[in-house]
N, C-alpha and C positions, 0 to 999 in steps of 0.2 A: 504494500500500500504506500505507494507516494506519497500519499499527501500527508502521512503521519510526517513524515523529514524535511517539505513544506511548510508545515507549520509547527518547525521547531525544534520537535526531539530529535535525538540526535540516535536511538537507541531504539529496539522494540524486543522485550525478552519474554517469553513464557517462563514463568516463575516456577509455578506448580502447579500440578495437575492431583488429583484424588479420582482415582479407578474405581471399578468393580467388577470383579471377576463376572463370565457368563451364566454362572450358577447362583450370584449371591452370596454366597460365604466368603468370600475373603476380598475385602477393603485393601487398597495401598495407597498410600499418600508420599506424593514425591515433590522435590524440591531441588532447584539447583540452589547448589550452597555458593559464594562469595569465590569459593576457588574454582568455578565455573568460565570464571570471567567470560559474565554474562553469556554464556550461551544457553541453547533453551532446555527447557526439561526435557522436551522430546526428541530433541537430540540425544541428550545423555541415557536416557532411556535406549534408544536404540542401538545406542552401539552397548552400552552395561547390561538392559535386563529387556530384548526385544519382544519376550512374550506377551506380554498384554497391549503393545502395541500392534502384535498382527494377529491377535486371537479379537477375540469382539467384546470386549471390554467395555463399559461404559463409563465415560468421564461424568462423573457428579458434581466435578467442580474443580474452578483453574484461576490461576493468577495470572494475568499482563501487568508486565512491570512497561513503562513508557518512558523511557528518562534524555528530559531535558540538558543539553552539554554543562559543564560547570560551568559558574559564573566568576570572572575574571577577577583573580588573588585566590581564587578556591578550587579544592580537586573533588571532591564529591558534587555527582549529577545531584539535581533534584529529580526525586522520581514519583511516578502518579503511579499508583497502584488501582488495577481493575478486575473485582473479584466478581465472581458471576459462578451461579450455583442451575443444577437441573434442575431446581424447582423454581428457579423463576428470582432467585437474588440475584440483587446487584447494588452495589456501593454506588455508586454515581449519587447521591442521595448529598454526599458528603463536599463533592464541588462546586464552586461557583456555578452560576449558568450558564455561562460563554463555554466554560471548559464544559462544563455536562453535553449541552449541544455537541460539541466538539467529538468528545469521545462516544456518543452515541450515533454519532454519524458513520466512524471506523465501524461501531458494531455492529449499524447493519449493514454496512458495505459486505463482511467480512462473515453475514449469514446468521448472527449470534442472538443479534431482535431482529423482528421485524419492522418496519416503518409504523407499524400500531400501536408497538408496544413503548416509544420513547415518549419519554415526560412532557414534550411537547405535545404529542399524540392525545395526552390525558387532560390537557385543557378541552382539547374537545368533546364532545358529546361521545358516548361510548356507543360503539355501533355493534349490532349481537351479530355471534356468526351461527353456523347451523345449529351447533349444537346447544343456543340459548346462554354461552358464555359469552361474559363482554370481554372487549381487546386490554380494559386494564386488566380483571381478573387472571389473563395470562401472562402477566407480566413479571 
C-alpha cells in the first residue's frame, strides 16, 4: 500500500498474530520480538514454525505496528499500533479523527472492514442487510 509511505510512515510491520488451530484446541499467540528488527510475524512464522501458516488456521487477532520515521535529535519511531480482533475489535477508538479516517481507509483498502463498517459509516443511518443485522452491529 502506497499510500501508507505517502502519508508518512516510514515502516508497516505485522506485530502479532493469535491463531487457532483447525480443530479448536490449541490457541498460539505470536509476536515479533525487538530483535526482529521489524520484520513481520508472518514472516518469522514461516521460515521458524510454517505449520499453521499452511494448514487452515484461523487468525482471531493481529497487530499492525505503523511507525512514523524518528523525529530529528531522536532515534525511536513513533509508532501507531492497530489491533483488530474476529469479533469485530478494533482500537481506532483511541485516535484522533484525521488519523482514525486515515487508518480506516488502509483497512478497507486492505479487505479488513468494509466501507460500512468505518466510524464515519456510523454517523449514518444504519442500513439492515439480509439477515436483519445492521452495518454497525458488525463492526
Amino acid at each position: 500500500m502506497p499510500e501508507v509511505f505517502e502519508d508518512g510512515f516510514s515502516l508497516v510491520q505485522l506485530k502479532s498474530l493469535t491463531l487457532l488451530s483447525p480443530e479448536g484446541d490449541l490457541k498460539i499467540e505470536c509476536t515479533a520480538m525487538q530483535a526482529s528488527q521489524h520484520r513481520s510475524v508472518h514472516e518469522l512464522l514461516r521460515d521458524q514454525l510454517p505449520g499453521p501458516l499452511e494448514g487452515r488456521w484461523a487468525v482471531l487477532a493481529a497487530q499492525i505496528n505503523l511507525y512514523y520515521p524518528p523525529e530529528p535529535g531522536r532515534t525511536r519511531a513513533r509508532v501507531v499500533p492497530i489491533e483488530v480482533t474476529s469479533r469485530g475489535r478494533l482500537n481506532l477508538h483511541q485516535f484522533d479523527a484525521r488519523l482514525q479516517a486515515q487508518l480506516e481507509r488502509y483497512l478497507v483498502r486492505i479487505g479488513i472492514l468494509r466501507p460500512e463498517q468505518t466510524l464515519s459509516a456510523q454517523a449514518l443511518p444504519p442500513s439492515t442487510d439480509t439477515l436483519g443485522a445492521t452495518a454497525s452491529e458488525d463492526a
